[in-house]
N, C-alpha and C positions, 0 to 999 in steps of 0.2 A: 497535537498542533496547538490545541490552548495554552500548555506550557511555554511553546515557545510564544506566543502572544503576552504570556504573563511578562515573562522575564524580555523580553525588549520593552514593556510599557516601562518597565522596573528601571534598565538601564538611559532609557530616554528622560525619568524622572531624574535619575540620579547628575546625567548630563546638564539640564536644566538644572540645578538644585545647586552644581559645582560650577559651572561656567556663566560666567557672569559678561562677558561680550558676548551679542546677540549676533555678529558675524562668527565669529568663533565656535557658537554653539550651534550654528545652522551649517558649520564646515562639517561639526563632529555627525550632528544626524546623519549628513550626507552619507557621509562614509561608514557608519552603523549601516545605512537601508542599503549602501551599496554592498556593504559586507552579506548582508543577510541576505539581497537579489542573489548574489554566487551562491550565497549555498543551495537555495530555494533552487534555484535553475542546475545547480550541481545533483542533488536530490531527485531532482525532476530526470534528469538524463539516467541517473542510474536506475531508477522505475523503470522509462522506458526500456533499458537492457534487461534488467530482469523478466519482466513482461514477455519482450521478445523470446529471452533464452525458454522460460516457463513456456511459451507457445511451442517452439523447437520442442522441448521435451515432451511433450504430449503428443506432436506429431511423430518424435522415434518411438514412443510408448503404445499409438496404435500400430504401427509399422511393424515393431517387434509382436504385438500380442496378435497382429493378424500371419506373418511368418511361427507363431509360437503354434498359434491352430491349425496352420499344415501342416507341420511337423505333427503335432498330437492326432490329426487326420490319420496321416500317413501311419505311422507307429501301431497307433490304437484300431484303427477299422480297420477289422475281418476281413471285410469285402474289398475288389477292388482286383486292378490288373494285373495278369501273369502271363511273362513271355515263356512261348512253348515254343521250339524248336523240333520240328518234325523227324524223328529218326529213319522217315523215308526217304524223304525227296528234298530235307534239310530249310523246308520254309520257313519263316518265325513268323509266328502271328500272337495274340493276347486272347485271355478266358481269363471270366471274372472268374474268382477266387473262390471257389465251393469245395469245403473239405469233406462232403459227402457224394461226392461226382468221384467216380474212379477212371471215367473214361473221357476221351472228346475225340473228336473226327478232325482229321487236317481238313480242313479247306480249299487246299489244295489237289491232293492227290485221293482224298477220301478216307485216306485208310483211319483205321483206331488204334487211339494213341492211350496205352495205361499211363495212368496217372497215382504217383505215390507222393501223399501230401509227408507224410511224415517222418520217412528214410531215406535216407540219399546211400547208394551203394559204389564204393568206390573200386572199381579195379584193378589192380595193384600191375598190373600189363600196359595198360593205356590210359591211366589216370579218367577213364570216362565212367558215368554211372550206369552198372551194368546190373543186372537182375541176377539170380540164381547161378547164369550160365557168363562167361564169356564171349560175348558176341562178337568181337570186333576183333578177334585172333583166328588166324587161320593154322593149320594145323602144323605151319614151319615157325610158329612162336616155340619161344624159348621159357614161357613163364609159367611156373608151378601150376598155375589153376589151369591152362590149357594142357600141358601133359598129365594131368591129373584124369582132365576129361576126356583126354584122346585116349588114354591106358582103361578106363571102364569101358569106352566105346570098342574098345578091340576085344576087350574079355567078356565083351555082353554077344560079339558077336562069334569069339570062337564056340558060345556052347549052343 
């Protein structure tokens, strides 16, 4: 700001210095302070918009960095809810997340429900996750793992 103080004292001096009617030279100040009022006042409004935008941005910067930390919650913590669906009585309910729990009780109907935190077993019959055996075919299925199981269960019991 002192520069610009310097050089209008500069150009005011060189006005006075060159203009020798004193109506004439009080028309040119004029129009010099009115020049410099615009810019000053032009200046002045675009502060204000930056100001503003800078504020805006700091309000999407905590906005983002508090959505950033649920996501990082989410992701990163161990703990936290898991929908179980009861392969009894089909209720869904939530159990915090313990991968040392192998078991939990429905809520509903009581029964105990195994819990495998770390394999999903897919059955190639009913695209459901099924353990060791087939559960969910009966013995008019058509799929390899159930006539596999029917055919030992017939030869376990012919002997």
């Amino acid at each position: 700001m002192a520069d610009i103080t310097k050089k209008c004292k500069e150009i005011i001096q060189e006005l006075e210095n060159n203009i020798k009617d004193s109506d004439d030279l009080e028309f040119a100040k004029q129009q010099v302070f009115s020049l410099l009022e615009s810019f000053l006042e032009e200046i002045e409004s675009i502060q204000e918009t930056a100001e503003k935008r800078v504020e805006k941005l700091i309000q999407n910067q905590s906005e983002l960095d508090r959505r950033l930390s649920t996501i990082e919650k989410d992701i990163y913590e161990e703990e936290g809810d898991f929908e179980i669906s009861c392969p009894y009585c089909n209720h869904d309910f939530l159990i915090d997340y313990d991968e040392l729990k192998n078991e939990v009780i429905c809520p509903e109907c009581n029964n105990t429900i195994e819990l495998d935190w770390n394999e999903e077993h897919d059955c190639s019959c009913c695209h459901e996750d099924c353990e060791d055996d087939c559960h969910h075919c009966d013995d008019s299925c058509d799929c390899e793992d159930c006539d596999d199981d029917y055919e030992e269960d017939e030869d376990n019991e012919d002997m």
